[in-house]
Residue frames relative to the residue before (quaternion, step in Angstrom):
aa qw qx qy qz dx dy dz
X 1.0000 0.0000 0.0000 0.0000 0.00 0.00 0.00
X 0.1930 0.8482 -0.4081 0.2772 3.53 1.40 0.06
X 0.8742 0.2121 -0.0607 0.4326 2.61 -0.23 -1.87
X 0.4691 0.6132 -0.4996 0.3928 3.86 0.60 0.48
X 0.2925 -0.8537 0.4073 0.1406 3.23 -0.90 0.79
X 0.5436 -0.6859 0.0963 0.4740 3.94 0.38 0.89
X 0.5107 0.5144 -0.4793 0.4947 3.54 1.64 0.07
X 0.6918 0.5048 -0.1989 0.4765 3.22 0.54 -0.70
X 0.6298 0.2168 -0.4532 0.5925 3.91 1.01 0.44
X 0.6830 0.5025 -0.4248 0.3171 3.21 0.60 -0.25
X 0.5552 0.5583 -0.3013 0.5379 3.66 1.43 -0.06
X 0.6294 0.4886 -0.2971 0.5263 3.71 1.39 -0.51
X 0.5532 0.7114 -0.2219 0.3723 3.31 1.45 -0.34
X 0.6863 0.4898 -0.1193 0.5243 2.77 1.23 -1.67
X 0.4973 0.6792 -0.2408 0.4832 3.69 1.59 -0.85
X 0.7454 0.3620 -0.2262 0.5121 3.49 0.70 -1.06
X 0.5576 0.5282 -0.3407 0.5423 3.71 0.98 -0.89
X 0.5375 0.5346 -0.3434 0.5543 3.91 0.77 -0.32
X 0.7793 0.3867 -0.1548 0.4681 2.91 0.04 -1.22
X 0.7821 0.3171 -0.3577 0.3997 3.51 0.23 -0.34
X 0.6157 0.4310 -0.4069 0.5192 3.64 0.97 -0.33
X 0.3757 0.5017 -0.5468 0.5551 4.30 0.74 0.02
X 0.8869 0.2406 -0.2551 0.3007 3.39 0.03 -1.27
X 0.5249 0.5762 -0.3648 0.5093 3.51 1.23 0.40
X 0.6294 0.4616 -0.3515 0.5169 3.24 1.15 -0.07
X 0.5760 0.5360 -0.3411 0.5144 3.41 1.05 -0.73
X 0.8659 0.2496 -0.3102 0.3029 3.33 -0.01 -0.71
X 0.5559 0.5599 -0.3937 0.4717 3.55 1.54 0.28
X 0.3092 0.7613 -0.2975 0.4861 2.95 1.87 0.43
X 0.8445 0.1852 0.0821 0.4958 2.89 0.28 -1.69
X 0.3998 0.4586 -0.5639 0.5585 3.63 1.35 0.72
X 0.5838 0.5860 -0.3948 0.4000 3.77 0.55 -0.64
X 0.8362 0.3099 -0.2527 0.3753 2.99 0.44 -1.39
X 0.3718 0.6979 -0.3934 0.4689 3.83 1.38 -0.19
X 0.7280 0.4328 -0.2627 0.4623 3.38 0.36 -1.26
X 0.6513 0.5469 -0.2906 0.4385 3.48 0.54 -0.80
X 0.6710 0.4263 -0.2878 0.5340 3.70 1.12 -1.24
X 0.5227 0.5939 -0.3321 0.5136 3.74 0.91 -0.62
X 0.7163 0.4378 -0.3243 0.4359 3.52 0.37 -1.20
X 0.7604 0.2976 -0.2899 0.4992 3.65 0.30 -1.22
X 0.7698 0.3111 -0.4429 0.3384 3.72 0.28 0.16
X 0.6366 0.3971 -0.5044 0.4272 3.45 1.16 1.15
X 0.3825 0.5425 -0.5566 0.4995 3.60 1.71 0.64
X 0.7804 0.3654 -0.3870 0.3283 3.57 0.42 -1.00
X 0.4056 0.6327 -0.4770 0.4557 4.15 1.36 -0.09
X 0.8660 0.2180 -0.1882 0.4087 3.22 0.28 -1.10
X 0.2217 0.5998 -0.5528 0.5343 3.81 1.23 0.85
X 0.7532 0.4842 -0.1404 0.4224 3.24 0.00 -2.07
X 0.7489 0.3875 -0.2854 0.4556 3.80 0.22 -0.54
X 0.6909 0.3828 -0.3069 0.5310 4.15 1.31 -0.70
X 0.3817 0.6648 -0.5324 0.3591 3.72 0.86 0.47
């Protein structure tokens, strides 16, 4: 980390902080969308099982 200069961590900083909240959105993304696939394939189990 030396050789970085303090504008120049502080700009790598801001890069990661980016980067991690993109990726916090994504994956509250895709906990949504899980739940949803989960949901309709335990309405359609229990369709499938009161026939």
């Amino acid at each position: 980390m030396d050789q970085y200069s303090t504008s120049e961590l502080r700009s790598q900083l801001k890069i990661v902080r980016r980067n991690m909240a993109n990726s916090k959105e994504m994956y509250d993304s895709f906990v949504e969308q899980e739940k949803l696939l989960q949901n309709e394939l335990n309405k359609r189990i229990a369709k499938a099982k009161n026939k």
